[in-house]
C-alpha positions in Angstrom: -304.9 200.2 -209.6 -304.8 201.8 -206.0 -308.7 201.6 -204.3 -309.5 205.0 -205.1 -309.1 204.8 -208.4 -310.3 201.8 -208.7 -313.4 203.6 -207.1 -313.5 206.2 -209.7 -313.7 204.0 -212.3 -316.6 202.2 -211.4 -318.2 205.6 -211.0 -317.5 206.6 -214.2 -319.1 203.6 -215.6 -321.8 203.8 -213.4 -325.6 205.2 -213.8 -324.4 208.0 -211.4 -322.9 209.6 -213.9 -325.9 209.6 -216.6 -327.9 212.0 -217.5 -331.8 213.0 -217.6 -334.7 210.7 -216.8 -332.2 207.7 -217.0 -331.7 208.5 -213.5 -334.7 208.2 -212.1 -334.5 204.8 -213.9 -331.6 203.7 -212.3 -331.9 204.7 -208.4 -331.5 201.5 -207.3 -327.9 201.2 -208.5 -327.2 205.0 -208.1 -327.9 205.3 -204.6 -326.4 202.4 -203.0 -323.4 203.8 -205.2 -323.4 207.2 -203.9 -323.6 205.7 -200.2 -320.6 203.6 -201.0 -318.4 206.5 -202.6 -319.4 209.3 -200.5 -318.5 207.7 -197.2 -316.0 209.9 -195.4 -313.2 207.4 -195.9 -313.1 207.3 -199.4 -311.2 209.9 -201.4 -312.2 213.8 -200.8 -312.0 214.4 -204.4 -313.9 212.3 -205.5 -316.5 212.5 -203.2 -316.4 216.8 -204.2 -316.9 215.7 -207.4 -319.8 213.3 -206.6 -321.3 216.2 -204.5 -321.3 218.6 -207.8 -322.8 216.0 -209.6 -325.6 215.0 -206.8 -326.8 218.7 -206.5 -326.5 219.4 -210.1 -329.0 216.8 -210.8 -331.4 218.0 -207.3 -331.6 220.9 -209.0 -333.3 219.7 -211.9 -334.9 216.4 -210.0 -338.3 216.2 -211.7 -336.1 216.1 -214.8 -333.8 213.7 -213.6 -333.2 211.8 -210.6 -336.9 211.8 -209.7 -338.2 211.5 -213.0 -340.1 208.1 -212.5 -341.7 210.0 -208.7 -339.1 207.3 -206.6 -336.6 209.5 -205.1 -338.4 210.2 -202.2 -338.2 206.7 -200.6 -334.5 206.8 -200.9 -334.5 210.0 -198.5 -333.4 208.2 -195.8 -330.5 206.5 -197.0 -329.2 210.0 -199.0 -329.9 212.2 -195.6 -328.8 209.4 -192.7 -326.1 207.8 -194.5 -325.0 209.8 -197.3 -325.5 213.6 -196.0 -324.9 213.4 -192.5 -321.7 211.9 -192.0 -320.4 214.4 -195.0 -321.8 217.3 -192.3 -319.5 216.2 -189.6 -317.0 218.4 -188.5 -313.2 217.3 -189.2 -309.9 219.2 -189.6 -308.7 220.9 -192.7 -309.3 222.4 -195.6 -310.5 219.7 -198.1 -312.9 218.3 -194.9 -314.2 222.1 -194.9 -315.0 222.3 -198.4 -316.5 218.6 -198.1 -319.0 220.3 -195.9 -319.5 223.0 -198.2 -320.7 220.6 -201.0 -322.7 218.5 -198.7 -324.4 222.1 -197.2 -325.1 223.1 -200.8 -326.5 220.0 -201.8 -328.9 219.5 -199.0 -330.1 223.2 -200.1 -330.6 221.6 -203.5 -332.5 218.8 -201.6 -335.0 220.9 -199.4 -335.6 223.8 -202.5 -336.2 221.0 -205.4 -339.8 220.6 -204.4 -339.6 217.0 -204.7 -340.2 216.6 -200.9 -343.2 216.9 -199.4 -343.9 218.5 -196.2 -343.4 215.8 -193.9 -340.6 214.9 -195.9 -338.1 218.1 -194.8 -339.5 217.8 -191.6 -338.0 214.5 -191.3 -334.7 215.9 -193.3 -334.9 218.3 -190.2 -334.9 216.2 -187.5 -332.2 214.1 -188.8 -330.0 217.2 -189.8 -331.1 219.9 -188.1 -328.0 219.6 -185.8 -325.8 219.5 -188.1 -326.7 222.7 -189.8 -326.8 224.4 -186.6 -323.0 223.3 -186.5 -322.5 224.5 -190.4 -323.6 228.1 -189.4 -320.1 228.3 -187.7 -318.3 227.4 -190.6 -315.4 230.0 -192.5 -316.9 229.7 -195.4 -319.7 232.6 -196.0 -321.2 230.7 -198.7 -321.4 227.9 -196.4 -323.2 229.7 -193.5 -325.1 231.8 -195.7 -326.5 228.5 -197.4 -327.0 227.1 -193.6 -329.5 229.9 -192.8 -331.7 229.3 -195.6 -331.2 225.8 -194.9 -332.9 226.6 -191.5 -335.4 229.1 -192.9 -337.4 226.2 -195.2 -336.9 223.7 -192.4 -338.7 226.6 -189.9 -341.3 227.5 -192.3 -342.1 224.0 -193.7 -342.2 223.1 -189.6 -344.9 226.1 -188.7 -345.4 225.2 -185.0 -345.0 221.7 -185.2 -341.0 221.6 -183.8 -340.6 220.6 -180.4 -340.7 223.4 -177.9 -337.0 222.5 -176.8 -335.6 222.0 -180.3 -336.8 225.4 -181.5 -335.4 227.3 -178.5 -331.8 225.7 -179.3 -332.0 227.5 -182.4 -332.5 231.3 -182.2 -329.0 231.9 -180.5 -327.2 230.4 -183.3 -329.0 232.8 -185.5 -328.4 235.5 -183.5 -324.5 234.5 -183.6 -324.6 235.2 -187.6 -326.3 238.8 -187.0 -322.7 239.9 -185.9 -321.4 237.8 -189.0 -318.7 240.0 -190.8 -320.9 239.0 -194.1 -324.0 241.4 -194.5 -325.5 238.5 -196.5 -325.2 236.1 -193.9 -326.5 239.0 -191.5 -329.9 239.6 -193.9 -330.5 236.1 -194.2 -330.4 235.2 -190.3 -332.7 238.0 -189.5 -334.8 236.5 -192.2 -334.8 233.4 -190.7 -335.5 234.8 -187.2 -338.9 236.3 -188.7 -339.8 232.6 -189.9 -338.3 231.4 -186.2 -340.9 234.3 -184.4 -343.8 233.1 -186.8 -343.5 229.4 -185.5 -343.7 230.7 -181.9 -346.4 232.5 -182.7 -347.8 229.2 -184.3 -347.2 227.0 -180.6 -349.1 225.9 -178.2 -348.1 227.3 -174.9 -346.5 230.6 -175.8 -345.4 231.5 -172.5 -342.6 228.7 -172.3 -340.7 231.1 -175.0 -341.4 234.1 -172.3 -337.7 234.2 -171.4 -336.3 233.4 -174.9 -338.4 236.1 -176.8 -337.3 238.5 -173.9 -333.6 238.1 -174.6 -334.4 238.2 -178.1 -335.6 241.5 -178.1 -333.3 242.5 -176.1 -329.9 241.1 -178.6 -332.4 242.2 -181.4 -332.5 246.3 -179.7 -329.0 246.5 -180.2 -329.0 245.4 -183.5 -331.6 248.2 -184.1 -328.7 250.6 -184.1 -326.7 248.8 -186.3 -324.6 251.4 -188.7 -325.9 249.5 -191.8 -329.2 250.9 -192.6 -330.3 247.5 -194.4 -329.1 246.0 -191.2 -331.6 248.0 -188.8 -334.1 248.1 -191.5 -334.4 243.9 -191.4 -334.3 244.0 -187.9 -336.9 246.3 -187.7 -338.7 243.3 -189.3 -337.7 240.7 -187.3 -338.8 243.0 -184.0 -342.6 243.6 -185.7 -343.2 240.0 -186.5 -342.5 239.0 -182.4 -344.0 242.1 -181.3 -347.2 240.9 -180.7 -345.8 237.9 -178.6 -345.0 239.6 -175.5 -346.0 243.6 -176.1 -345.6 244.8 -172.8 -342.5 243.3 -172.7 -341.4 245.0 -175.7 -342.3 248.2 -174.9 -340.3 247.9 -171.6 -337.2 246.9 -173.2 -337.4 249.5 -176.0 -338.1 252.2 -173.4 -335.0 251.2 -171.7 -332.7 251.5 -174.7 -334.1 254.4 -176.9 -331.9 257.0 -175.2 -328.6 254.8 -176.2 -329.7 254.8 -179.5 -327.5 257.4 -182.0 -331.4 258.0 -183.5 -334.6 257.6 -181.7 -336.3 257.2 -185.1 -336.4 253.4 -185.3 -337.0 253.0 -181.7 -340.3 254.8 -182.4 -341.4 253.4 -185.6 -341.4 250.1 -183.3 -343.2 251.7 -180.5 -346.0 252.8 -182.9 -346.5 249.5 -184.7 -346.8 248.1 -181.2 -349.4 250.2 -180.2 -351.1 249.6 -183.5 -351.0 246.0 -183.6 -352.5 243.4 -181.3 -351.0 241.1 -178.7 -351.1 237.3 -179.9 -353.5 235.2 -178.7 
């Protein structure tokens, strides 16, 4: 029997595979399992497979592999050891869709409500670089997961991220706003909304000055986009920062109304910004 079936095997016999509360039960044989099998040197397919089963089960964790409340203080092993290295970029096809399952089982993770708030954020720090790298990826499913990904990490942060690790993130959003998906386009301008909330949420606003200008900027352009959903959610995007730097705003928009095919959107901005007050 050649190792990785010999890995199988044990898998198959093991309390990874069982079902319902039993899990929960079992998490100190199931996780040390799962960090064993799911290393990248072991065989893709089986690790797919073990993927499929890991965020079938996340999905229904209060059912399963939380049912006795322990799951949580395996989170570091399952994120640093079992997620991360799964996350890493490598050639091919079969490595691509590894990332896929890893993505999409990390979205299990952070949406189960299993994890507290501290707990994402520390998810985030250890992974947060990683799924900045996943937004790239040719799979749409894969980015589109990625920005949601990102969105719960931002809105479970509020203000709390580190000035220099929030401001790393906004361009890769702004990449997926040209995305050729419209999905992956909706849900990074979503995300960007959740983004301009936790600015508005810091200490020190004026460090963003600079980001939030070229922001608006990258977002104006967008404004004219030929999808109406498109300008329509970046319409959003620009009234949830607007009361960051106003002035700013208004200068930029100014500048770029006449290059619009229609005014009209350019306007609805200028009124809201007139309308609503500057952040304090």
């Amino acid at each position: 029997m050649t190792g990785g079936a010999r890995e199988k095997a044990h898998i198959a016999r093991s309390p990874a595979t069982a079902q319902g509360p039993a899990l929960g039960e079992a998490l100190p044989h199931v996780v040390p399992t799962l960090r064993a099998c799911l290393q990248p040197s072991q065989d893709p397919q089986m690790r797919l497979k073990l993927f499929s089963i890991l965020s079938t089960v996340l999905l229904r964790a209060t059912d399963t592999i939380n049912s006795q409340g322990q799951f949580p203080s395996y989170l570091e092993t399952v994120t640093k050891d079992i997620l991360a290295p799964n996350l890493q970029w490598h050639a091919g096809r079969t490595a691509a869709a590894i990332r896929t399952a890893a993505v999409s089982c990390l979205w299990a993770l952070t949406s189960s409500e299993v994890l507290s708030a501290e707990q994402i954020r520390d998810v985030q720090e250890t992974l947060m670089p990683q799924v900045l790298t996943t937004l790239e990826e040719d799979s749409k499913m894969t980015r589109l997961i990625s920005c949601r990904i990102i969105n719960t990490f931002l809105k479970t942060s509020g203000g709390m991220t580190d000035p220099e690790k929030l401001i790393r993130i906004y361009p890769e959003l702004l990449k997926r706003l040209d995305d050729v998906s419209n999905d992956v386009r909706m849900a990074a301008a979503s995300t960007l909304v959740t983004w301009l909330q936790c600015v508005k949420g810091a200490n020190a606003k004026s460090y963003y000055q600079s980001s939030v200008q070229y922001l608006y900027r990258e977002l104006l352009v967008h404004l004219d986009d030929p999808e109406r959903a498109i300008q329509d959610a970046i319409l959003e995007v620009l009234k949830e920062g607007s009361g960051l730097f106003p002035d700013l705003l208004v200068r930029e928009t100014e500048a770029v109304i006449h290059k619009h095919r229609s005014a009209t959107y350019c306007e609805q901005l200028l009124q809201h910004v007139q309308a609503v007050p500057a952040t304090q």
